[in-house]
C-alpha positions in Angstrom: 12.1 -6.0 -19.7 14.8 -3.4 -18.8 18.2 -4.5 -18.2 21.4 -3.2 -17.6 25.1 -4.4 -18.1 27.9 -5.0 -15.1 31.1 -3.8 -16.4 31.8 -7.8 -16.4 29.2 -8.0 -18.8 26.5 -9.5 -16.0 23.0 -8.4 -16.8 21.1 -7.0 -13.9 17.1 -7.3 -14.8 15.6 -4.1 -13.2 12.4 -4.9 -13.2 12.8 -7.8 -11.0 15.1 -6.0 -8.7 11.8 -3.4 -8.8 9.6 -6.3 -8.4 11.8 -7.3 -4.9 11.7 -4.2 -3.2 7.8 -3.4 -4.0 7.4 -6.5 -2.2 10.0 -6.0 0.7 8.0 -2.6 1.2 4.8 -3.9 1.0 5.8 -7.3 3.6 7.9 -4.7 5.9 10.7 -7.0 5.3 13.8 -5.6 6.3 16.1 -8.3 5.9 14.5 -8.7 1.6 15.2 -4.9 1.5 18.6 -5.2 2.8 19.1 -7.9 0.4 18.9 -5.8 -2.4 21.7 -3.7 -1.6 25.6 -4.4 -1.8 27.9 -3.9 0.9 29.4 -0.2 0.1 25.9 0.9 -0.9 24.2 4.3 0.2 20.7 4.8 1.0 19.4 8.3 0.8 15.8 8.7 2.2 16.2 12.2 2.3 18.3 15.0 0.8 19.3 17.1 3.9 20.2 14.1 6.0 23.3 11.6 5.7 22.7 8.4 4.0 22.3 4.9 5.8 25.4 2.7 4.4 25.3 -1.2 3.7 22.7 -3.7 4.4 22.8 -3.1 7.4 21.9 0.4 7.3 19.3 -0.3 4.9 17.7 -2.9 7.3 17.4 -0.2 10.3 16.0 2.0 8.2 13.5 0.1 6.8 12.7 -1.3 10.5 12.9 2.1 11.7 10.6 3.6 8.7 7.9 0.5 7.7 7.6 0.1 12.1 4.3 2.9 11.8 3.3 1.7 8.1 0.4 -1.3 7.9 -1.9 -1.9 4.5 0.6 -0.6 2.1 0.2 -0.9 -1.7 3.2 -0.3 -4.0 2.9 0.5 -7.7 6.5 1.3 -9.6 6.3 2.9 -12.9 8.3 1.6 -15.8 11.8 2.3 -15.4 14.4 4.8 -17.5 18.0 2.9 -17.7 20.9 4.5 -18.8 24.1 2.4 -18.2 24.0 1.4 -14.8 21.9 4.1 -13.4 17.5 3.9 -13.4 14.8 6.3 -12.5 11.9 4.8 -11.6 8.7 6.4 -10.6 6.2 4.8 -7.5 3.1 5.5 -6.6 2.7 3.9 -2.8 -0.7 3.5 -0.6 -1.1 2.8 3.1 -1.7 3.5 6.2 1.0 5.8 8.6 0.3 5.1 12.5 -3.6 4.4 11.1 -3.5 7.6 9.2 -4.5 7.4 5.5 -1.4 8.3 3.5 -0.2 8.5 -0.2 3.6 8.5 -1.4 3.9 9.6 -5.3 8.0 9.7 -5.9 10.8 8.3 -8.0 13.8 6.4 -6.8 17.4 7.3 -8.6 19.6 4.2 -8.2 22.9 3.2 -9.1 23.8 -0.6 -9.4 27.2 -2.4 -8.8 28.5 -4.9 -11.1 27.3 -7.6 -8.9 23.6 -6.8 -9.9 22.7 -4.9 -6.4 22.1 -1.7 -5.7 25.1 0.8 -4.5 23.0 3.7 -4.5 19.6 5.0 -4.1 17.7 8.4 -3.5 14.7 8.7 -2.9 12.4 11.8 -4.0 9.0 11.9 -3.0 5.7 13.7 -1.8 3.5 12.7 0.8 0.2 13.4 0.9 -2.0 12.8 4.1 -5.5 11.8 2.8 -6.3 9.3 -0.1 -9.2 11.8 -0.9 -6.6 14.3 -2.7 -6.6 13.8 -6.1 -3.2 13.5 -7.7 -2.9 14.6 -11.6 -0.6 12.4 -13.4 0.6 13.9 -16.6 1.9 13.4 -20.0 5.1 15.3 -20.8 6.4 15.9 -23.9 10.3 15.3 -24.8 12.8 15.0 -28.2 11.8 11.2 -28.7 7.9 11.6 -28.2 5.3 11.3 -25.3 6.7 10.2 -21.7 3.7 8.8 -19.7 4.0 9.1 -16.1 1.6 6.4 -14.4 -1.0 7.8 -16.3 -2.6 10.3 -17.8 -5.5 10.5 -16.0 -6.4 11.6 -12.4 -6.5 8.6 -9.9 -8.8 8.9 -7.0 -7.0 7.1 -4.5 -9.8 6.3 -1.6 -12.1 4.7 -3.8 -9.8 3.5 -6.6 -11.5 4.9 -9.8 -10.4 6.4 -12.7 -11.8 9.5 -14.1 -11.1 10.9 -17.5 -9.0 13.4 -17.4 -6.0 15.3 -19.0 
């Protein structure tokens, strides 16, 4: 399990905290969403527009945002922790006002001593039919392989696997 240390020493366990807002997206539960963030914390959906602040901006966002979404299907990657800081890819499913739609990104948080989240940004890619087929690759770096979701192509409509590089 990855974890990361408070400056107090607390122990945040991220993939819990993962766990929670997989769910909370997947329920279009604002208030569990909201939950998850502290009160001075930032929620950046997208990079050109100003950030909803606190629970409470989190929680009109995520009423504003999940209001159009129905079937959805969250899959988060395996998180990178540094400090108090994690990357974690998702791979998301679902329906957008009845329109079949796939969401591959990565959210970039930031956690607060208290174990919630003062910072998140959002980067991803929406594709508008589950017939595209996404390549997931395998990326080499100093300590050895990094594995994205996989290394195989995922074909998203009918949810097989096919062998792949």
């Amino acid at each position: 399990m990855a974890r990361l240390s408070g400056e107090r020493g607390d122990e945040v366990d991220v993939g819990s905290w993962l766990d929670a807002y997989r769910r909370a997206w997947e329920d279009a539960d604002a208030e569990a969403a909201a939950a998850l963030f502290n009160d001075r914390a930032t929620y950046r959906s997208n990079i050109f527009q100003e950030p909803y602040e606190g629970p409470d901006g989190v929680r009109r966002y995520w009423h504003e945002v999940t209001a159009s979404q129905s079937q959805v299907s969250v899959r988060m990657g395996r998180p990178f922790v540094d400090g108090n800081r994690v990357a974690a890819e998702f791979w998301t499913t679902m329906l957008v006002d009845g329109a079949e739609t796939t969401l591959p990104g990565c959210l970039l948080l930031e956690f607060g001593d208290d174990g919630r989240c003062r910072s998140l940004r959002e980067s991803l890619r929406r594709l508008r039919s589950y017939g595209e087929h996404c390549s997931l690759s395998v990326s080499k770096h100093k300590g050895g392989a990094h594995r994205g979701w996989s290394s195989r192509s995922v074909g998203i409509g009918t949810n097989q696997r096919r062998s792949g590089r």
